[in-house]
C-alpha positions as CSV (number, residue, x, y, z in Angstrom):
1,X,22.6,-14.7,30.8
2,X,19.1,-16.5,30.2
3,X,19.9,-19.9,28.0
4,X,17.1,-21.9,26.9
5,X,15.9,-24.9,27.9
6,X,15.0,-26.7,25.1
7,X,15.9,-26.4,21.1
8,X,13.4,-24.4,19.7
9,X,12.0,-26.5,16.1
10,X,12.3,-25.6,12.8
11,X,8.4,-25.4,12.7
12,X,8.2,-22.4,15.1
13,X,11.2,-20.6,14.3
14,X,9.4,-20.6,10.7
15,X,5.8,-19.5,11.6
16,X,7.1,-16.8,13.9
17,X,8.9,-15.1,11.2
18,X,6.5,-15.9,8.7
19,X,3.9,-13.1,10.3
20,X,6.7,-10.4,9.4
21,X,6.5,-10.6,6.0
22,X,2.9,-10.3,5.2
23,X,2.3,-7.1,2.6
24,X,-0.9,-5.1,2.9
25,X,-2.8,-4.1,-0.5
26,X,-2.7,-0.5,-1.2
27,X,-5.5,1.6,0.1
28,X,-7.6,2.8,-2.8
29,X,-10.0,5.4,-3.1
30,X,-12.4,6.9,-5.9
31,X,-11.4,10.2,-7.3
32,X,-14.5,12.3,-7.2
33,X,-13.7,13.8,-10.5
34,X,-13.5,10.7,-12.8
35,X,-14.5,8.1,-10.6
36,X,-11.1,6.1,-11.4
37,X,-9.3,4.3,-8.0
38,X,-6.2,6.2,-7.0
39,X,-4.3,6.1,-3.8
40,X,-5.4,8.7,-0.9
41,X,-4.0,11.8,-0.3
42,X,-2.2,11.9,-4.6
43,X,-2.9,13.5,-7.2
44,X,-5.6,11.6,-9.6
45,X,-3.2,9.8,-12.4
46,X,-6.1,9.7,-14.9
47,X,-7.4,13.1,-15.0
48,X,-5.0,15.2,-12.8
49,X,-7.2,16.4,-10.2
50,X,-6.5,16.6,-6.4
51,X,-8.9,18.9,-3.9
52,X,-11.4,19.5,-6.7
53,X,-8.7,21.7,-8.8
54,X,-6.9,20.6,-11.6
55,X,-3.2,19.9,-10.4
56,X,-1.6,18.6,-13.9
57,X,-3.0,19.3,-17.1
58,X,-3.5,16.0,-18.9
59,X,-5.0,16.9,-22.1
60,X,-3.9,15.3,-25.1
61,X,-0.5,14.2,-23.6
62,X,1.3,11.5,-24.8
């Protein structure tokens, strides 16, 4: 069984699992319709379009 040579430091221990954490920003894209951001691929929040049809009706909800 492989044993290393030296100690490995607290330093590099810590930046290599410091890279595994990092979170991405959602992608965000305009919907056509209403021009507000909303995540690809989803169903527009703010007016309830997705495709160029109306998905949910959001008129006077709420």
């Amino acid at each position: 069984m492989a044993v290393p040579k030296r100690k490995t430091s607290k330093a590099r221990r810590n930046s290599r699992r410091s890279s595994v954490w990092k979170l991405d920003a959602p992608a965000l894209v305009k919907c056509p319709q209403c021009g507000e951001y909303k995540r690809p691929h989803r169903v527009c929040a703010n007016c309830g379009y997705y495709k160029g049809r109306e998905v949910v009706k959001m008129g006077d909800v709420q």
